[in-house]
C-alpha positions in Angstrom: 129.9 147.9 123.1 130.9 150.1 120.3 130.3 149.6 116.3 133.7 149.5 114.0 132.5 151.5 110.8 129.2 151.4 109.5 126.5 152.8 112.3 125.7 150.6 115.2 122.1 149.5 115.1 119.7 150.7 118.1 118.0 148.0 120.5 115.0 149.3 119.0 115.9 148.9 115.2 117.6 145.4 116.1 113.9 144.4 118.0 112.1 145.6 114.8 114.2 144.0 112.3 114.0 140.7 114.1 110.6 141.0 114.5 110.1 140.7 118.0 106.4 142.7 117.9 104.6 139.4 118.1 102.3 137.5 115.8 102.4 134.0 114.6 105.4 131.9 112.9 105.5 131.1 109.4 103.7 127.9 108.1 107.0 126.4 107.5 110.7 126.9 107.4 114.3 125.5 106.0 115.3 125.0 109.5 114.1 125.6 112.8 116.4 126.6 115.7 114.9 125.7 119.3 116.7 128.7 121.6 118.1 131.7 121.5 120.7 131.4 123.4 124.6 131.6 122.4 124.0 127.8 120.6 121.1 129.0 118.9 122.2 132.3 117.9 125.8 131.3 116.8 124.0 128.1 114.8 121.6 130.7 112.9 124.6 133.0 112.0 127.0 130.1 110.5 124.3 128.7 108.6 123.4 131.8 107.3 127.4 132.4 106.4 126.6 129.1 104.3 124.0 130.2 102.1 121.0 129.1 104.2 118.1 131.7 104.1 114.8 130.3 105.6 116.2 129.9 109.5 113.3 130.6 112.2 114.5 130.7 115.3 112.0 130.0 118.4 112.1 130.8 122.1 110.2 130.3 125.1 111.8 133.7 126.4 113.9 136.4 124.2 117.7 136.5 123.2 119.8 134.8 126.2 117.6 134.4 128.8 118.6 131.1 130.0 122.4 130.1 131.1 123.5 132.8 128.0 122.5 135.7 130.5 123.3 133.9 133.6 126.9 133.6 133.7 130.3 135.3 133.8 131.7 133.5 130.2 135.1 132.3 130.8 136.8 131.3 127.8 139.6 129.2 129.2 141.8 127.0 127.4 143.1 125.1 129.9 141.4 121.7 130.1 142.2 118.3 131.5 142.7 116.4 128.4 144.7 116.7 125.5 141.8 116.9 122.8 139.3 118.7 124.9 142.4 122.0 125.2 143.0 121.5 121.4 139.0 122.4 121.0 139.1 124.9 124.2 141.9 126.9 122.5 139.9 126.9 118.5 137.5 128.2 120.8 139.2 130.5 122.2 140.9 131.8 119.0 137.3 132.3 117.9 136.4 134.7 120.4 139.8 136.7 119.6 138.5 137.1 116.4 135.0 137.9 117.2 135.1 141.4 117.4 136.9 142.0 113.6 134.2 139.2 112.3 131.4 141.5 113.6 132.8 144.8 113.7 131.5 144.5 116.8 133.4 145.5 120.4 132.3 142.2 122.6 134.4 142.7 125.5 137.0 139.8 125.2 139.7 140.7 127.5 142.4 138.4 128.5 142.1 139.1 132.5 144.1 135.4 133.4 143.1 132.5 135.0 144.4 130.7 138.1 143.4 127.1 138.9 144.4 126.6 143.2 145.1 123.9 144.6 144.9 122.8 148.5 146.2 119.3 148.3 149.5 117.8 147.3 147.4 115.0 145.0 145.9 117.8 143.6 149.8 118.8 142.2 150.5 116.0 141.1 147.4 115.1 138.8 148.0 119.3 137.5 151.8 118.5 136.4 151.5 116.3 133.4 148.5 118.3 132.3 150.6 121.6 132.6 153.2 119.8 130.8 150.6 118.6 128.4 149.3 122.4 128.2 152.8 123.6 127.4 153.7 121.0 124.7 150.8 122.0 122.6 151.3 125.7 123.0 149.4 126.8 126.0 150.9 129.0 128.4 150.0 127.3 131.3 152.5 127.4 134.6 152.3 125.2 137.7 153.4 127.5 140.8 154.6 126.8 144.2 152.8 128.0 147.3 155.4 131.2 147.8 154.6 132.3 144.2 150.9 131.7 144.3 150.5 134.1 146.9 152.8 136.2 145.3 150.7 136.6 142.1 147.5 136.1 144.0 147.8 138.0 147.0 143.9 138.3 147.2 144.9 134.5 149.1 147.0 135.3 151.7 145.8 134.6 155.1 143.5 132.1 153.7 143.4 128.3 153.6 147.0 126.6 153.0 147.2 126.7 148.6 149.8 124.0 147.7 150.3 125.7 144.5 148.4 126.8 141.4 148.3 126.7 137.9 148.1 130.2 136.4 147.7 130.8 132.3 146.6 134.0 130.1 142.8 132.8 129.7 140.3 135.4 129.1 136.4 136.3 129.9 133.9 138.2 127.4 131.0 139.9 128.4 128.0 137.6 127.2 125.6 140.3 126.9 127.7 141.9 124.0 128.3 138.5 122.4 124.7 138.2 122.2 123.7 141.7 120.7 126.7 141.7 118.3 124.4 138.2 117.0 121.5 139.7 117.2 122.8 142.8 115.5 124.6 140.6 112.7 121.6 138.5 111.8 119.2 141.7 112.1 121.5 143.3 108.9 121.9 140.1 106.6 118.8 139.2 106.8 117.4 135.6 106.2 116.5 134.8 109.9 113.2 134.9 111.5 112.3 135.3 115.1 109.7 133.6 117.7 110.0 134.8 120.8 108.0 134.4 123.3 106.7 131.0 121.7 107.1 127.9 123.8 107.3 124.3 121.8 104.4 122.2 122.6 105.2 119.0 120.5 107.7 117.8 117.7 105.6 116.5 114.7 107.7 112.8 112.8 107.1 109.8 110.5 108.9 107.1 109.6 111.0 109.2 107.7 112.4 111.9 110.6 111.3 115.0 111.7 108.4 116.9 110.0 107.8 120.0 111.8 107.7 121.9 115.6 103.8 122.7 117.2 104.5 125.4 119.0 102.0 127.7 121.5 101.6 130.0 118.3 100.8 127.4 115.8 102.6 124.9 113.7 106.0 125.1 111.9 106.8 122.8 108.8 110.0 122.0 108.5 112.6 119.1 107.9 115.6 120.2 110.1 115.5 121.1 113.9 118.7 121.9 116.2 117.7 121.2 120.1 119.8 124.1 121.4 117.9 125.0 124.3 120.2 124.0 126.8 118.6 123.2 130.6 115.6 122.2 128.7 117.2 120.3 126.1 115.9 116.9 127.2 112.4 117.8 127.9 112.7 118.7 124.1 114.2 115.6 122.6 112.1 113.5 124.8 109.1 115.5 123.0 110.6 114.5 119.9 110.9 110.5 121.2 114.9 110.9 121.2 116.7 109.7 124.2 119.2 111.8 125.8 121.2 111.5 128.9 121.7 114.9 129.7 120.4 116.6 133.0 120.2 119.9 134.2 121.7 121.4 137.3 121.4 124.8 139.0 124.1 127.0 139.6 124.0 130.5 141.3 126.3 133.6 141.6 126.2 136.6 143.5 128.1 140.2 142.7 129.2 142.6 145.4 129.3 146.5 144.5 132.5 147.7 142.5 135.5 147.8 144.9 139.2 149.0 144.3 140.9 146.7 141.9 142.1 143.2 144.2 141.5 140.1 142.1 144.1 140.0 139.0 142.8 136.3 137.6 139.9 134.8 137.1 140.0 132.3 140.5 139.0 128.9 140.4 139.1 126.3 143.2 137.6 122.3 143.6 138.8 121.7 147.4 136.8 121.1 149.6 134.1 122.0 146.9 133.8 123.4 143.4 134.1 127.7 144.1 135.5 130.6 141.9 135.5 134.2 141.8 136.7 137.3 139.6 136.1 140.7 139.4 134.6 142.2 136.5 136.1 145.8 134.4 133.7 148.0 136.4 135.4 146.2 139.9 132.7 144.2 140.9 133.7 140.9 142.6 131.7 137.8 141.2 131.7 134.3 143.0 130.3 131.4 143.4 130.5 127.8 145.3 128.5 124.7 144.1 126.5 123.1 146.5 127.8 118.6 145.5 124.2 117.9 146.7 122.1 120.2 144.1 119.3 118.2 142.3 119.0 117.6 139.2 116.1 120.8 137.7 115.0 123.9 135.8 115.2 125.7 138.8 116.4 129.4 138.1 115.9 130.9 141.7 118.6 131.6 144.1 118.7 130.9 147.4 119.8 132.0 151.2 121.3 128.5 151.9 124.1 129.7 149.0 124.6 133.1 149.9 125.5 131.2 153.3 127.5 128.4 151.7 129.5 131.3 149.4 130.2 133.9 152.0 131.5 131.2 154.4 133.9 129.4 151.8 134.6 132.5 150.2 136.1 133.8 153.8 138.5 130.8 154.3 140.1 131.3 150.6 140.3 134.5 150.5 140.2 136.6 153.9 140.0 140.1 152.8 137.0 139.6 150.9 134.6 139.2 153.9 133.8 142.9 153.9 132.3 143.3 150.6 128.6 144.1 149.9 126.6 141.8 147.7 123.6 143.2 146.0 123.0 140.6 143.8 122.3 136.9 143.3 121.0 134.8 140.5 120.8 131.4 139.6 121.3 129.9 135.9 121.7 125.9 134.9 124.9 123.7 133.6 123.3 121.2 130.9 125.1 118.2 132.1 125.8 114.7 130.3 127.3 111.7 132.2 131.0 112.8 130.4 130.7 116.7 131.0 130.8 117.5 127.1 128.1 118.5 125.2 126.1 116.9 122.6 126.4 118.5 118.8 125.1 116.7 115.5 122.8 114.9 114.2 121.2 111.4 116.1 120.4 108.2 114.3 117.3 107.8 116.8 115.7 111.1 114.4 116.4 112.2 110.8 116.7 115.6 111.2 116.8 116.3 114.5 120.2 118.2 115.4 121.6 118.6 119.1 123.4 121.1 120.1 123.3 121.1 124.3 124.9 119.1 127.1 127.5 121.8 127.3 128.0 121.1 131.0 129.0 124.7 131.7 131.6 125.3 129.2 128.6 126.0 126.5 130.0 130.5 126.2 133.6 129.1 125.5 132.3 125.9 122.7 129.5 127.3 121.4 130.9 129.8 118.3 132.9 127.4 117.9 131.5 124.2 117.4 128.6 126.0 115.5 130.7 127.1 112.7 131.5 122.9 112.4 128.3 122.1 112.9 126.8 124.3 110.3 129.6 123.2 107.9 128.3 119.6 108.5 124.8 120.6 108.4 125.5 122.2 105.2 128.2 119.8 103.0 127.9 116.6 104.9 131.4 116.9 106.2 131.7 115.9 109.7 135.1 117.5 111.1 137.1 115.5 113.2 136.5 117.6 116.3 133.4 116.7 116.7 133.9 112.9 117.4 134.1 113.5 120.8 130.5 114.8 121.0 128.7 112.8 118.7 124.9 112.6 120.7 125.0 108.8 120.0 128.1 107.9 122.0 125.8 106.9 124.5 123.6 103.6 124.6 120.0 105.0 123.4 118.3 102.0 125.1 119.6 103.0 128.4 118.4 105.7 130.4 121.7 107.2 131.5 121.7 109.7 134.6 124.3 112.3 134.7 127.3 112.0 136.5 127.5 113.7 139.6 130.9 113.1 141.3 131.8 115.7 143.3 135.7 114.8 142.1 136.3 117.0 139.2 139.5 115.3 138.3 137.9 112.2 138.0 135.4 113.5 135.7 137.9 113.0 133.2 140.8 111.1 134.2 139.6 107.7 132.4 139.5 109.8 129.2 143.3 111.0 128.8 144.9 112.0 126.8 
């Protein structure tokens, strides 16, 4: 990642800037982030944009080391519902935009993505969402089996597709996104740093939140954003808020670079959830969800999904049983009961902002929904956007588990459009 104009800060100048040395917090603070991940980080940066100067930022680890650094950021548009791709695509627009806004090169590259499908039912829930897709200016594409294979050869002698839809999404590289953050907020200033620092209790009264006790001592403040994704509910329950989100592992292996094969980003949900790309420097990535996976912080990968992966992998897609994995990891999906996240403010505590539950989609939303968030954080004015993930859509008296349907069409069919 390459610097547009003035001279790219080092990771060392960008570590002492942000102050990442050690020694305590301050006393108090404007607003206190919880994580440093791409919520976090894209929070801090659009409420400094606003005018906002005393922003601490706290976390357990350093700069994306939870789901940030664990996964391979698609930034897909194409969604199931009509107001969830209007939001995907301002999303998406974001990204495009990224780079200019930073001066920063974060490796947003429009590589395509391919949706296959293996049933016939699986068609026909697609083709009024394609249809949907292309009213509203996406350029998505339902193809037949012949043409499938024909744009995604990688297939062939595989399982039976029964088509695919196939659009011009992109991936960005999430490492870059999160040094061109770290980078911006280390030159305007305005943004402190605790890393390292793990929250230990969330100080109220009657009135809302009054500061974060953290393993380095005790922040005042009047204005915390939960955005530390798998962990998320541990931290609102610290804070006596009640959230229904719920995290869930997911792990991903890479093979060593290979001769370009794999022209879109590939994602399948037959006979379980799977995908798999290849990255700029060839490497294949991939993946397929195991429907049983408990509900955890568990970050270690395991033998029983190398098995699972290689063996699915093999009946999609036949010529990738030779390559050589060297790597596996496992990161977590923050997951509420309706698969979107949770971003605002909750009447159960003044002050206390969410910003999690992104349910896997939280590289694409993030930016995104931080600029609105800030902007409401800021003026008052809610945009209409963020209806849809208002944390206190759900009952607050109930304890609500979070969905685990293996059908990922259902997921959202009883909220068309």
């Amino acid at each position: 990642a390459v610097r547009r104009g003035a001279r790219t800060l080092s990771t060392r100048e960008v570590g002492r800037l942000l102050g990442t040395t050690g020694g305590p917090p301050p006393a108090s603070a404007e607003v206190v982030i919880l994580g440093a991940g791409i919520g976090g980080l894209a929070i801090a940066r659009e409420l400094r944009a606003r005018g906002v100067r005393d922003i601490l930022i706290v976390e357990r680890g350093y700069p994306g080391s939870g789901a940030t650094g664990r996964n391979v950021a698609r930034i897909r548009a194409m969604q199931l519902t009509e107001a969830l791709s209007h939001v995907a695509r301002a999303c998406q627009d974001k990204y495009d935009r990224m780079g200019d806004d930073f001066g920063f090169n974060v490796l947003f590259y429009r590589l395509g993505y391919a949706w296959v499908l293996y049933d016939p039912d699986e068609v026909e829930r697609m083709r009024p969402i394609v249809e949907m897709h292309r009213r509203i200016g996406i350029h998505s594409a339902l193809l037949d089996p012949d043409d499938t294979l024909r744009r995604l050869p990688i297939l062939r002698g595989g399982d039976e597709v029964a088509g695919s839809v196939l659009n011009d999404d992109a991936i960005v590289h999430h490492d870059a996104v999160v040094y061109a953050h770290l980078e911006h907020l280390a030159r305007v200033g305005g943004v402190g740093f605790a890393l390292g620092t793990a929250v230990t209790g969330i100080e109220r009264d009657d009135s809302g939140v009054r500061g974060v006790r953290t393993s380095a001592g005790t922040i005042q403040t009047g204005t915390v954003v939960n955005a530390t994704g798998g962990w998320s509910g541990d931290l609102s329950t610290m804070a006596g808020v009640v959230a229904p989100n719920r995290p869930y592992r997911r792990e991903v292996l890479v093979t060593a670079p290979i001769q370009r094969t794999v022209e879109a980003a590939i994602t399948f949900y037959r006979p379980m959830e799977g995908w798999f790309n290849q990255t700029l420097r060839g490497e294949i990535v991939m993946g397929v969800v195991d429907p049983d996976e408990p509900a955890g912080t568990e970050q270690r990968s395991t033998p029983a999904f190398l098995r699972r992966t290689a063996a699915v992998m093999i009946q999609k897609a036949p010529a990738l049983g030779d390559v050589e994995v060297i790597r596996q990891w496992a990161g977590m999906y923050d997951i509420t009961p309706d698969h979107l996240p949770l971003v605002g403010p909750t009447a159960q505590l003044p002050g206390w902002w969410q910003a999690n539950g992104w349910s896997g989609r939280g590289m694409l939303l993030a930016p995104f929904l931080a600029e609105l968030l800030a902007r409401q954080m800021t003026s008052g004015d809610r945009h209409d956007m963020l209806e849809m993930f208002d944390p206190d859509r759900f009952d607050p008296a109930v304890a609500v588990a979070a969905e685990t349907a293996t059908d990922y069409y259902a997921r959202y069919a009883r909220r068309q459009p």
